[in-house]
C-alpha positions as MATLAB code, in Angstrom:
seq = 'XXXXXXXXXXXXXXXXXXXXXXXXXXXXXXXXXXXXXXXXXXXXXXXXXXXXXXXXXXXXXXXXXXXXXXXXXXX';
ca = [
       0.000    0.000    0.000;
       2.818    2.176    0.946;
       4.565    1.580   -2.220;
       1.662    2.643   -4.555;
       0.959    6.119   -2.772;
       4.937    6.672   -3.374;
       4.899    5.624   -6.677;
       1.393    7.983   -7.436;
       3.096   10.613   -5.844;
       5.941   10.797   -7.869;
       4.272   10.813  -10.417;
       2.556   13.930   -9.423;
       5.583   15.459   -8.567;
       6.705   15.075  -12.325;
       3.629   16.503  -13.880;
       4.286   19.227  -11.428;
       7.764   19.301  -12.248;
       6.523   19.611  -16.250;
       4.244   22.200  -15.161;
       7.115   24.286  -13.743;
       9.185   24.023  -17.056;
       6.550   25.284  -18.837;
       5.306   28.577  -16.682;
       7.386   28.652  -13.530;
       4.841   31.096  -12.379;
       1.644   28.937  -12.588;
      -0.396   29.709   -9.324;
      -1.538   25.922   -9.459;
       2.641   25.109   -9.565;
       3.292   27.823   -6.922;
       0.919   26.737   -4.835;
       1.293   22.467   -4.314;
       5.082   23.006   -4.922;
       5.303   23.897   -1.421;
       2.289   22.793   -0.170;
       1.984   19.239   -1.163;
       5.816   18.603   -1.995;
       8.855   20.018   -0.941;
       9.897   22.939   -3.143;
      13.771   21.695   -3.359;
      12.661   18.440   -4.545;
      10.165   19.553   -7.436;
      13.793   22.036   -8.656;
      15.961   18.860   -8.349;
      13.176   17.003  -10.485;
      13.084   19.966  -12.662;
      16.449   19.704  -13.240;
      16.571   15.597  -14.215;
      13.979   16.243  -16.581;
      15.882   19.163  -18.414;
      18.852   16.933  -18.006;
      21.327   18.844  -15.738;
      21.375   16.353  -13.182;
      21.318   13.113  -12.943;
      19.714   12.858   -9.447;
      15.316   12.759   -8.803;
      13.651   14.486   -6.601;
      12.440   12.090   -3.666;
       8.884   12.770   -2.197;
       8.609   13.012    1.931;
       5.253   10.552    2.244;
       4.355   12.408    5.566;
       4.029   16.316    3.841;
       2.648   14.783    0.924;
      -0.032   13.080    2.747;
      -0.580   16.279    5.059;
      -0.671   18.277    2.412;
      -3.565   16.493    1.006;
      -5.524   16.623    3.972;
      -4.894   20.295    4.240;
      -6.146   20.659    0.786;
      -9.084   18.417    1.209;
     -10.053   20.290    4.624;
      -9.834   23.754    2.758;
     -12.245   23.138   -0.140;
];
């Protein structure tokens, strides 16, 4: 169980990572880059995908998982 809310969330930091290429100041990016994932992450992610680095971002399960509740309790 633990494995597949990993794996979806890296995946979600990639499309948010892809979303950041493209318009670095999308609110939507802004806004779950820090809230859901750790900002420093999504720019190391950033970077693998524009191929400076050879290094992923890694996502912290516990702010990813309180992030969603936040979300979820605010709307």
């Amino acid at each position: 169980m633990e494995q597949r809310i990993r794996r979806t969330a890296m995946v979600g930091m990639i499309n948010l990572a892809n979303l950041g290429i493209e318009d670095y100041m999308n609110e939507i990016f802004i806004e779950y880059s820090n809230g859901i994932y750790n900002f420093e992450q999504i720019k190391i992610e950033m970077d693998y995908i524009r191929g400076k680095s050879k290094k992923r971002g890694k996502v912290n399960l516990k702010k990813f998982i309180d992030g969603l509740v936040f979300y979820s309790n605010s709307y």
